[in-house]
Each structure stands twice: as C-alpha cells, then as structure tokens.
PyMOL CGO cylinders between C-alpha atoms (Angstrom):
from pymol import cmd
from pymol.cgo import CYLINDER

trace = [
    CYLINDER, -23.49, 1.73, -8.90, -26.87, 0.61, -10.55, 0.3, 1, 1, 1, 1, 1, 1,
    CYLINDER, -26.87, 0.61, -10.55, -27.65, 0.53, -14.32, 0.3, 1, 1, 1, 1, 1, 1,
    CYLINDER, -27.65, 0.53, -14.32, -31.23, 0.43, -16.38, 0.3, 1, 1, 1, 1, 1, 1,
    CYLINDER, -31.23, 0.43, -16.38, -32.75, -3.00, -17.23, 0.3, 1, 1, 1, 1, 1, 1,
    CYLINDER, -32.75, -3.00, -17.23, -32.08, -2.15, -20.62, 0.3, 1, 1, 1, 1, 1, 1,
    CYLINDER, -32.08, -2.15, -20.62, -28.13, -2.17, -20.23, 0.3, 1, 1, 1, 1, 1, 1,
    CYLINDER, -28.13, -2.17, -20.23, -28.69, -5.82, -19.42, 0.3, 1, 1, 1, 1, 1, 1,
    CYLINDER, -28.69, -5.82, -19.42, -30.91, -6.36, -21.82, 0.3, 1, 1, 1, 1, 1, 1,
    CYLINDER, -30.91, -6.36, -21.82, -28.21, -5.32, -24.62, 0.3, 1, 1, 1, 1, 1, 1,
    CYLINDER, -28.21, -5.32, -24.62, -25.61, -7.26, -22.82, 0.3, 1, 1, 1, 1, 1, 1,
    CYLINDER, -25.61, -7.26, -22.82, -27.49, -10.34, -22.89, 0.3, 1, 1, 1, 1, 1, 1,
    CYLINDER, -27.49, -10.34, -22.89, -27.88, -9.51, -26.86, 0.3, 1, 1, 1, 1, 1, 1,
    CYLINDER, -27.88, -9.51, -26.86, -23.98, -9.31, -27.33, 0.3, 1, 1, 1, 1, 1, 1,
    CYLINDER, -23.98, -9.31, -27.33, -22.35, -12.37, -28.89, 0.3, 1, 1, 1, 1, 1, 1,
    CYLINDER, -22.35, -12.37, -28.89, -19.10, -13.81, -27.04, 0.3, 1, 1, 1, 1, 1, 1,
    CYLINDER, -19.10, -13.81, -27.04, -16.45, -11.97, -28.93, 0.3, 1, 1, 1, 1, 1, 1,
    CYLINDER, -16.45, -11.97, -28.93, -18.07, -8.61, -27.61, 0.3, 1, 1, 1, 1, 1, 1,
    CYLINDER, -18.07, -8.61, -27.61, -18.68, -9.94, -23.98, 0.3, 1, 1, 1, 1, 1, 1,
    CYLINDER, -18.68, -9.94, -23.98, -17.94, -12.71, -22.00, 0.3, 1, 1, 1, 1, 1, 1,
    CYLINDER, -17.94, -12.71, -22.00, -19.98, -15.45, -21.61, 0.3, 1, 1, 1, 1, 1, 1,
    CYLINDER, -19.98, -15.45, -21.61, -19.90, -15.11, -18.52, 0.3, 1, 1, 1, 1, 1, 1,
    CYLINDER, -19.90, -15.11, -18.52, -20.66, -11.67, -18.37, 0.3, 1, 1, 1, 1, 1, 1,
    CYLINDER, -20.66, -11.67, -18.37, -23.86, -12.62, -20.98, 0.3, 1, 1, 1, 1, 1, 1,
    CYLINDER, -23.86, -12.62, -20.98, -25.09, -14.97, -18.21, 0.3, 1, 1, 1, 1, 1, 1,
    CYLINDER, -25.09, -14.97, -18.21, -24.36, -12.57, -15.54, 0.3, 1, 1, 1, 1, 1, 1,
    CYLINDER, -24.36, -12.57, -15.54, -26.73, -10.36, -17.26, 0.3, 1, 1, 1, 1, 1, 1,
    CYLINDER, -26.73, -10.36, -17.26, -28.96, -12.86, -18.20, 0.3, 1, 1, 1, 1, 1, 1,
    CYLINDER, -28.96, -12.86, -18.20, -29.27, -13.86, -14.32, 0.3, 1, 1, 1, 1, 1, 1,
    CYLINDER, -29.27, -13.86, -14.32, -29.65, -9.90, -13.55, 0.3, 1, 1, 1, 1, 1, 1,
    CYLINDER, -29.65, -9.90, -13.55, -32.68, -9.87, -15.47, 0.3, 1, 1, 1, 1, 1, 1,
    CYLINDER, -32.68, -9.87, -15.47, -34.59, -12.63, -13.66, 0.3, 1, 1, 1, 1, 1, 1,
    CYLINDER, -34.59, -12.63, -13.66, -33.59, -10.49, -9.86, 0.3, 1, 1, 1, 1, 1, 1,
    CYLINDER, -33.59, -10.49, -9.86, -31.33, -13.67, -9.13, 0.3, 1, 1, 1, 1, 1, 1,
    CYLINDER, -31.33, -13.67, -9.13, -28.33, -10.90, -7.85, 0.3, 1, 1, 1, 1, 1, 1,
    CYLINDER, -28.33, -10.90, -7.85, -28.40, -8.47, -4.90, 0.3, 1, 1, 1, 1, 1, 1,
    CYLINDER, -28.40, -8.47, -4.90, -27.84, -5.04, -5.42, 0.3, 1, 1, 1, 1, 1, 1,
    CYLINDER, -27.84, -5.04, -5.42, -24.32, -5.58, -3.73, 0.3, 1, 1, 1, 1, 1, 1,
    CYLINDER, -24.32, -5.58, -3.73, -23.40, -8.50, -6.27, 0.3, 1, 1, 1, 1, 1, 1,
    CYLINDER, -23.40, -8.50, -6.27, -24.35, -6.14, -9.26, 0.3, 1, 1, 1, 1, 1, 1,
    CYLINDER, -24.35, -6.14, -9.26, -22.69, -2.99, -7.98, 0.3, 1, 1, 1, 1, 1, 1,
    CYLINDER, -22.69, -2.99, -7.98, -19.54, -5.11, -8.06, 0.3, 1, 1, 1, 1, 1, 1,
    CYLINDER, -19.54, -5.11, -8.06, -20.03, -6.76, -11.18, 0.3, 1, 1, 1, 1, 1, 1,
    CYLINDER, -20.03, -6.76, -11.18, -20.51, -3.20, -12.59, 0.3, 1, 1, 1, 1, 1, 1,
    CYLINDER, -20.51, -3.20, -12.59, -17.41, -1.95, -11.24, 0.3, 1, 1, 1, 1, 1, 1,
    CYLINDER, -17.41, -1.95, -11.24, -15.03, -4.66, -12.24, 0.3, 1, 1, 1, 1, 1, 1,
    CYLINDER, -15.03, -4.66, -12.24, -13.15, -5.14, -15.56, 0.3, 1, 1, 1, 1, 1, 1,
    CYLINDER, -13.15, -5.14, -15.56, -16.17, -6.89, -17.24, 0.3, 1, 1, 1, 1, 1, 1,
    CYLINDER, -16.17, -6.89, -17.24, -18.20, -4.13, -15.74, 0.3, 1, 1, 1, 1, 1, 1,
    CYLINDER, -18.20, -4.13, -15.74, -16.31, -1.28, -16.87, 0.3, 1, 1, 1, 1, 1, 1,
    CYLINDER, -16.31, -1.28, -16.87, -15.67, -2.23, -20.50, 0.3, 1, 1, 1, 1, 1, 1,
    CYLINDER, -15.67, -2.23, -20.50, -19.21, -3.11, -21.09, 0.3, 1, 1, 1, 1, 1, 1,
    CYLINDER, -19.21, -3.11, -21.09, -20.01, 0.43, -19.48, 0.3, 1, 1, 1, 1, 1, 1,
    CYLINDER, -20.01, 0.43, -19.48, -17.56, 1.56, -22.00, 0.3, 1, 1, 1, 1, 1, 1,
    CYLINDER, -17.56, 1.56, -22.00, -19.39, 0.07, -24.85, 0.3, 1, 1, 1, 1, 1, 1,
    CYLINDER, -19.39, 0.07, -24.85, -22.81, 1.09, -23.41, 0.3, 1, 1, 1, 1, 1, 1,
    CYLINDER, -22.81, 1.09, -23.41, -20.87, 4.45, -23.31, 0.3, 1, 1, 1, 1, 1, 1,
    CYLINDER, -20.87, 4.45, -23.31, -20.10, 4.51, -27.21, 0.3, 1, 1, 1, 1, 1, 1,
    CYLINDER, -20.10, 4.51, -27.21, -23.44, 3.52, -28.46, 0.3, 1, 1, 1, 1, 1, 1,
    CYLINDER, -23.44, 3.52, -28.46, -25.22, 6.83, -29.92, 0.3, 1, 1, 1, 1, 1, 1,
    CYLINDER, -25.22, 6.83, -29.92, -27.43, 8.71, -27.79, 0.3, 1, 1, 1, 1, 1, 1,
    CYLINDER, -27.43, 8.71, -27.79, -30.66, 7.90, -29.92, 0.3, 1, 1, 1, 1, 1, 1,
    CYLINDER, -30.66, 7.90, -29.92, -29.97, 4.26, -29.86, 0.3, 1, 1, 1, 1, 1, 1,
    CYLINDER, -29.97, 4.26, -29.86, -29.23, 4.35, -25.90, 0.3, 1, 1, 1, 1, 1, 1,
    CYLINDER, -29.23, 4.35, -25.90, -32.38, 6.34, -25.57, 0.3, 1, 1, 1, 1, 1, 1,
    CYLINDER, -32.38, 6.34, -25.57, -34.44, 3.90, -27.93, 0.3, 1, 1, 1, 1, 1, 1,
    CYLINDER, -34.44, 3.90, -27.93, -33.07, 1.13, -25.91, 0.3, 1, 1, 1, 1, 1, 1,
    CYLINDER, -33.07, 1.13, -25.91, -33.65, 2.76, -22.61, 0.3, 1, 1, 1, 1, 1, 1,
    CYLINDER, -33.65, 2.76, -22.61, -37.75, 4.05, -23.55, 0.3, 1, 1, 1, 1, 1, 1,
    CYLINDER, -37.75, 4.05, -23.55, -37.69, -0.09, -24.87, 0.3, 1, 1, 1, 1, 1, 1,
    CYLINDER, -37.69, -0.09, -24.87, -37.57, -1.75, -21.57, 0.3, 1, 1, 1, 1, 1, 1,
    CYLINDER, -37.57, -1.75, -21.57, -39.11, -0.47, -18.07, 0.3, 1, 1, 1, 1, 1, 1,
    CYLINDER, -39.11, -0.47, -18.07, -37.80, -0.09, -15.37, 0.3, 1, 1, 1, 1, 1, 1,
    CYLINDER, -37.80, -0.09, -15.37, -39.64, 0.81, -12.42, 0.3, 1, 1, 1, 1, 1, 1,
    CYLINDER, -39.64, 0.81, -12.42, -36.71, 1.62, -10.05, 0.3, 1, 1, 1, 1, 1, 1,
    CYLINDER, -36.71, 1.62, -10.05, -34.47, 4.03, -12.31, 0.3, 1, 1, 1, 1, 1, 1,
    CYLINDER, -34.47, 4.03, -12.31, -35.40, 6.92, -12.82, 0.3, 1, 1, 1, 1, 1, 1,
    CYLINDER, -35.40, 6.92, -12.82, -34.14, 8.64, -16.28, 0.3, 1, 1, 1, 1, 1, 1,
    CYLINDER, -34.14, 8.64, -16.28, -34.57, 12.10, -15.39, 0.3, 1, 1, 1, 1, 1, 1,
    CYLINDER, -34.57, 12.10, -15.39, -31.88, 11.53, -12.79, 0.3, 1, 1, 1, 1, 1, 1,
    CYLINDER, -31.88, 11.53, -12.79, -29.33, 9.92, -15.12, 0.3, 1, 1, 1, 1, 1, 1,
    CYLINDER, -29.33, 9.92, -15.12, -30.30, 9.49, -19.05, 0.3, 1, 1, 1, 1, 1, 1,
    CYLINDER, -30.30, 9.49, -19.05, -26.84, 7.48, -19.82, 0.3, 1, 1, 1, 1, 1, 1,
    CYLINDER, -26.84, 7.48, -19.82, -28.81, 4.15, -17.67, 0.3, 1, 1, 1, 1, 1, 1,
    CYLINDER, -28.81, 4.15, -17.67, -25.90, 3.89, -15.09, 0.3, 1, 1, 1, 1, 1, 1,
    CYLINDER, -25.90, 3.89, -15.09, -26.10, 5.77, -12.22, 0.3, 1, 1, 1, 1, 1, 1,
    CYLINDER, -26.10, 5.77, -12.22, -22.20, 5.54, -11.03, 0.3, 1, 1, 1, 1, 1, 1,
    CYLINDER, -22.20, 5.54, -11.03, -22.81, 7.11, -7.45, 0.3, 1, 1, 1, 1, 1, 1,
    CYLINDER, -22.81, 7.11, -7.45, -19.11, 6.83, -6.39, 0.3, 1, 1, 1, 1, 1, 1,
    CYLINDER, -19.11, 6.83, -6.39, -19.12, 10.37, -8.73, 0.3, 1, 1, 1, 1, 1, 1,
    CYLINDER, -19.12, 10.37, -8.73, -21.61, 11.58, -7.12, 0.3, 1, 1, 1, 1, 1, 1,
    CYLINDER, -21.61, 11.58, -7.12, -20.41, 14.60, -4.62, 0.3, 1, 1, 1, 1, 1, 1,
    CYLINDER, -20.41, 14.60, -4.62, -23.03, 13.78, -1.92, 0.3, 1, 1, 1, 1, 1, 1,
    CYLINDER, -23.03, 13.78, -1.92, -22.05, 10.07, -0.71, 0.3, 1, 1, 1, 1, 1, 1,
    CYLINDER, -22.05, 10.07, -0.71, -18.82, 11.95, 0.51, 0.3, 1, 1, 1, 1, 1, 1,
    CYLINDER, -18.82, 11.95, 0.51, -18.36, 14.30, 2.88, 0.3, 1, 1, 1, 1, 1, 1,
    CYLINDER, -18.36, 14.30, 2.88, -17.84, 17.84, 2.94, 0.3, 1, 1, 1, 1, 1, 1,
    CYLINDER, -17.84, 17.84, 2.94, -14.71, 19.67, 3.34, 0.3, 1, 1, 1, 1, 1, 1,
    CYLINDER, -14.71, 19.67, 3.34, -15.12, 22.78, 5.72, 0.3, 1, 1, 1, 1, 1, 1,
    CYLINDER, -15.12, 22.78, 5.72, -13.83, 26.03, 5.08, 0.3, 1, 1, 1, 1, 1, 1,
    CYLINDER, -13.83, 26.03, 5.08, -9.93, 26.36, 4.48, 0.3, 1, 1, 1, 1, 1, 1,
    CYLINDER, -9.93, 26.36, 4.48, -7.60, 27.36, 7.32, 0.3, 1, 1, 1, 1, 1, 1,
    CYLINDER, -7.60, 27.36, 7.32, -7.35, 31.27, 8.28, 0.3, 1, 1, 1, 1, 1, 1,
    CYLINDER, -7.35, 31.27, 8.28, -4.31, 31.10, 9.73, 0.3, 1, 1, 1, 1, 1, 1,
    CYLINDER, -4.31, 31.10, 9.73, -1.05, 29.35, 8.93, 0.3, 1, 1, 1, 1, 1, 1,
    CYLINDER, -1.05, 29.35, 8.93, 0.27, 27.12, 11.79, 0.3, 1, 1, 1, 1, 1, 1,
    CYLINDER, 0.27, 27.12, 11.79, 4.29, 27.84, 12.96, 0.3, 1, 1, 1, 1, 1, 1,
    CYLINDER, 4.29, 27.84, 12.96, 5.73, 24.35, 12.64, 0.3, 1, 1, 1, 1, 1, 1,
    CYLINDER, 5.73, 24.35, 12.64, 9.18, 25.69, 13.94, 0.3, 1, 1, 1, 1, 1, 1,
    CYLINDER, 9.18, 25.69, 13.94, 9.87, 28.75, 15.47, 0.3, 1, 1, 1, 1, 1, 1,
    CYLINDER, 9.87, 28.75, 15.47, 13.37, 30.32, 13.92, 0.3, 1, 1, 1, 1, 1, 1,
    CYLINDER, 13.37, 30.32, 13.92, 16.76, 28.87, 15.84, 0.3, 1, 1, 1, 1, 1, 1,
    CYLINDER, 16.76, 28.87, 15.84, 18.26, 31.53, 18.61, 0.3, 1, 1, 1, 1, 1, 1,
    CYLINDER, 18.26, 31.53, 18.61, 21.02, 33.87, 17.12, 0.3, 1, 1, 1, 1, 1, 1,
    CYLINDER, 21.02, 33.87, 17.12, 23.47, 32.25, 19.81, 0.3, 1, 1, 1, 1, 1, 1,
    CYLINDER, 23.47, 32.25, 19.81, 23.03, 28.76, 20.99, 0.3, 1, 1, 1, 1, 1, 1,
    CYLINDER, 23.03, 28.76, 20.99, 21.67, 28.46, 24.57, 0.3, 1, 1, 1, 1, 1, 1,
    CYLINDER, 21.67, 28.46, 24.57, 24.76, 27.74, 27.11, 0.3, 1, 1, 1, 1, 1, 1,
    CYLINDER, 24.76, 27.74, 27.11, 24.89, 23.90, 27.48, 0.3, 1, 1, 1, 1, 1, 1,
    CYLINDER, 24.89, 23.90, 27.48, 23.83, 22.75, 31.39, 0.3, 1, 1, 1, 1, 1, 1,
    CYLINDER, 23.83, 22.75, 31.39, 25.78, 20.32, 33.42, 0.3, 1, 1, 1, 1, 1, 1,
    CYLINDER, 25.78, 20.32, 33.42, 25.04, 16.51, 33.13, 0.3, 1, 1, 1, 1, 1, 1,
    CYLINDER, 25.04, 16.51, 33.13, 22.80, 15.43, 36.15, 0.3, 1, 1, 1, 1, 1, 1,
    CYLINDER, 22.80, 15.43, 36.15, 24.87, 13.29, 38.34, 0.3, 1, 1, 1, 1, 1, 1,
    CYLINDER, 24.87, 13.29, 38.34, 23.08, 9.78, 37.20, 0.3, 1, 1, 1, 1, 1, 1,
    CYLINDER, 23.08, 9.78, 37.20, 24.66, 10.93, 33.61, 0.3, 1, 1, 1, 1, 1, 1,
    CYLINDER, 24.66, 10.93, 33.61, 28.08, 11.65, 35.17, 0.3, 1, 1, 1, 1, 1, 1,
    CYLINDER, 28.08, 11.65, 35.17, 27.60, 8.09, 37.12, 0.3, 1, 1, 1, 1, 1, 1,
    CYLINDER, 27.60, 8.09, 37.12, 26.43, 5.75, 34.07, 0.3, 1, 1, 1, 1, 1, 1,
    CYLINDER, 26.43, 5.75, 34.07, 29.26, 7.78, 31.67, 0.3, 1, 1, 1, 1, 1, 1,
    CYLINDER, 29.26, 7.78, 31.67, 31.85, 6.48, 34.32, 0.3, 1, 1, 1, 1, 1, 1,
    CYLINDER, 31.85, 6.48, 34.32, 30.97, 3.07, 34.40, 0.3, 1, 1, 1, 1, 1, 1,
    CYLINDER, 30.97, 3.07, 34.40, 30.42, 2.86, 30.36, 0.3, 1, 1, 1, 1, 1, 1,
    CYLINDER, 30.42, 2.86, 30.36, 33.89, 4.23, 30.17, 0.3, 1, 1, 1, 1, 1, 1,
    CYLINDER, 33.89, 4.23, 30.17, 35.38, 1.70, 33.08, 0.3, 1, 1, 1, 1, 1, 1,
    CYLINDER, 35.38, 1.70, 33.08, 33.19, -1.48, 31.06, 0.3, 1, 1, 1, 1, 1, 1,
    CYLINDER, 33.19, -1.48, 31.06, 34.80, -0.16, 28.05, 0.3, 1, 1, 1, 1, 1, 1,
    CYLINDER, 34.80, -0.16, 28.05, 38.65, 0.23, 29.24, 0.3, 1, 1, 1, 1, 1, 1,
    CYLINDER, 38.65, 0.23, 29.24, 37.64, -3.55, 30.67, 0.3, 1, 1, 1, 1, 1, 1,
    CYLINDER, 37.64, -3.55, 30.67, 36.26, -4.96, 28.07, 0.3, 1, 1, 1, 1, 1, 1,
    CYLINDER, 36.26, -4.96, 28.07, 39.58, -3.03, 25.62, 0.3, 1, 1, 1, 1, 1, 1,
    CYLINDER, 39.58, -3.03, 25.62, 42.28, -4.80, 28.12, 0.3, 1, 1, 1, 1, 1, 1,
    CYLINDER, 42.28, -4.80, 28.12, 40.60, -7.88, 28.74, 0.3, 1, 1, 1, 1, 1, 1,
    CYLINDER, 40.60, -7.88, 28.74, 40.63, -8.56, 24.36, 0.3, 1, 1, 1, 1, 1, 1,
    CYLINDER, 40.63, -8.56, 24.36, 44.19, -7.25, 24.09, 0.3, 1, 1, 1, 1, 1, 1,
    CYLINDER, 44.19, -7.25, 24.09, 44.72, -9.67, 26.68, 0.3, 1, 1, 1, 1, 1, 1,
    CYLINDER, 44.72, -9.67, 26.68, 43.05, -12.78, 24.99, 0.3, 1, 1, 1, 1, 1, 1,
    CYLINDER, 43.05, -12.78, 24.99, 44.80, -11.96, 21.18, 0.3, 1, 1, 1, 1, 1, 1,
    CYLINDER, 44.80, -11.96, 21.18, 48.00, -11.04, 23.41, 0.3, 1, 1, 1, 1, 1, 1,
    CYLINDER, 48.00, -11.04, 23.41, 47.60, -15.04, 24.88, 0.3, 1, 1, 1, 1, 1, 1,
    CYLINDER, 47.60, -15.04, 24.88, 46.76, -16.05, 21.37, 0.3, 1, 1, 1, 1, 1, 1,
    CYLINDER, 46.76, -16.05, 21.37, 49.51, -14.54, 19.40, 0.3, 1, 1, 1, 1, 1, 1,
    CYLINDER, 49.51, -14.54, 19.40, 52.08, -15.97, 22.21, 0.3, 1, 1, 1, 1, 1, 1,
    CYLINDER, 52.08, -15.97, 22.21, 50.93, -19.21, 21.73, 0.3, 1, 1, 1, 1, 1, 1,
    CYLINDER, 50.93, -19.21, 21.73, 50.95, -19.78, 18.20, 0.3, 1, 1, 1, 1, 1, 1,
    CYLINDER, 50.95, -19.78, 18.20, 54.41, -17.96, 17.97, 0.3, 1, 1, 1, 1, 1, 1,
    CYLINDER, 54.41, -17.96, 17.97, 55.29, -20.60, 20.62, 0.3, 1, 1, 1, 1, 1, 1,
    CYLINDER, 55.29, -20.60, 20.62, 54.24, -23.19, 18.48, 0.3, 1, 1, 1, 1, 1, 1,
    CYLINDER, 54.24, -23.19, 18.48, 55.92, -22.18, 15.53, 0.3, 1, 1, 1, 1, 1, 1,
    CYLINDER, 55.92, -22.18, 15.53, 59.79, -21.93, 17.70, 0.3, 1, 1, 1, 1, 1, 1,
    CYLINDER, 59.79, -21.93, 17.70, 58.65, -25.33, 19.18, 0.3, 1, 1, 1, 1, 1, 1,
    CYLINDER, 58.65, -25.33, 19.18, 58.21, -26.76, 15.50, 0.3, 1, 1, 1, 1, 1, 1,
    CYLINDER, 58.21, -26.76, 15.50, 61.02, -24.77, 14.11, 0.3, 1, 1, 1, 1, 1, 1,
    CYLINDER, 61.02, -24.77, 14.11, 63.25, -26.71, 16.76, 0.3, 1, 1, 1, 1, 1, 1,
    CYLINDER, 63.25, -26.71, 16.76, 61.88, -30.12, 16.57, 0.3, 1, 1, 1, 1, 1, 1,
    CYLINDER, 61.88, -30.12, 16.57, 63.02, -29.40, 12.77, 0.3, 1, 1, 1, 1, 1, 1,
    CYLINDER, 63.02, -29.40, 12.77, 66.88, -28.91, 12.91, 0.3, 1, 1, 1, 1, 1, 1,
    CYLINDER, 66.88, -28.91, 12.91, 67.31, -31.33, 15.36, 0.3, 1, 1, 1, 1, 1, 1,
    CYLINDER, 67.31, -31.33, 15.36, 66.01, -34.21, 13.35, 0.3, 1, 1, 1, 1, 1, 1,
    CYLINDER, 66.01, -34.21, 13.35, 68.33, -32.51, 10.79, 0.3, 1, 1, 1, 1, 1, 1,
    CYLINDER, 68.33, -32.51, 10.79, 70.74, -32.37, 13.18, 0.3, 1, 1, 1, 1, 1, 1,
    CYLINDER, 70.74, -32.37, 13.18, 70.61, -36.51, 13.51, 0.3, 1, 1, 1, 1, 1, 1,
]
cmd.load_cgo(trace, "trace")
C-alpha cells in the first residue's frame, strides 16, 4: 500500500482532534524519507491508517485533485490511481489465478450394497487376544468380588464383635 506525498502533506496539516499526534509526526517523518516502504505500508493499513484513508476518502474530488497537482511526487503515478493511495492488496494481479472450474464431479462415496456383504471369520490372532481379554476380564470380575466380599466380612465382623463387647458390659 503506498499513498501520494500530498496525503501526508494534509495529514501533517490536521490538528490533533482530527489525527493523532502521533499519526501527524508519523507523517511529518514520511515526508523527510525517514520510513521504509515496509514501515509506511503498515502504518497505512492500521487503524490510524485506515481512518485517515477514510478522511482522505471524503474530501471532494476537486480538493483531492488540487491537493494532489499541489505537491510532486516523482514515484506515483496519477494516471494509475487518481484517489493518491494505491491499496495493492485490491489489486487482482498480486494474487494468483484460479484455473478453470472442475469438468467433472468427483464420487466421494459410492452408494451402500442392497444386501450387506456376508461377515468373514475373525483371523485366529482375533479369536486368541478375544480369549484372553475375556479370561483378564472374568479375573479381574472375581478377583474385586473377592476383595469387597473380604471387605464386607470384615466390617460386618466388626460390628457383631462391638455389638457383643456391648451387652456384656451391660450384662455386668
């Protein structure tokens, strides 16, 4: 994105509540070459950027072209772009061109069978490994019945043991 000398010219004229002063010395420093080209592009394309774009939009065309004739500018060229911004990220030749459109249409799925194909045996490894995950689960079922089996015992132990220890110190 590149703009005319005379866009910074007017933006160095604005007064703070228009613009920035920052953006007034921005444009100040743009007129003595103390940016690159990448530092300005940027600067044109951010928020200060784009709302003093917007201004420079809404200015009539005689006064933008009175401005513009005003100050020279050896490396923009007018007949190109009279507005004095050349925004190049609308412009259809930095991108790339699409090719022609697809002639056919690709088959993503092909329809389902009417019947559903007759399901094959397991290979033995399957049968093998479905075996032992059904032994390490009947193991791993008995051995936790076992343990809350253990548990349950024990506290209902505990609980007689107390309940006796109870009526016979009534008892005495």
């Amino acid at each position: 994105m590149r703009a005319h000398k005379a866009f910074f010219v007017w933006v160095s004229t604005l007064l703070p509540p228009e613009a920035s002063p920052q953006g007034i010395a921005f444009a100040k420093a743009e007129l003595h070459g103390d940016h690159d080209a990448a530092v300005t592009d940027g600067w044109l394309k951010n928020r200060q950027g784009k709302t003093l774009r917007t201004k420079w939009g809404l200015l009539t065309k005689e006064e933008r072209a009175e401005r513009l004739l005003a100050v020279q500018d050896d490396s923009f060229s007018l007949e190109d772009n009279s507005t004095g911004i050349l925004d190049d990220r609308r412009d259809a030749s930095c991108y790339p061109k699409r090719t022609g459109s697809v002639d056919m249409s690709t088959v993503v799925q092909h329809a389902a069978p009417a019947t559903p194909p007759s399901i094959a045996r397991p290979p033995p490894i399957d049968r093998a490994f479905s075996q032992f995950a059904k032994l390490h689960r009947e193991l791993t079922d008995a051995a936790i019945k076992a343990a809350l089996t253990a548990e349950l015992t024990a506290m209902a132990m505990a609980l007689w043991s107390a309940q006796r220890t109870m009526t016979t110190e009534i008892l005495f």
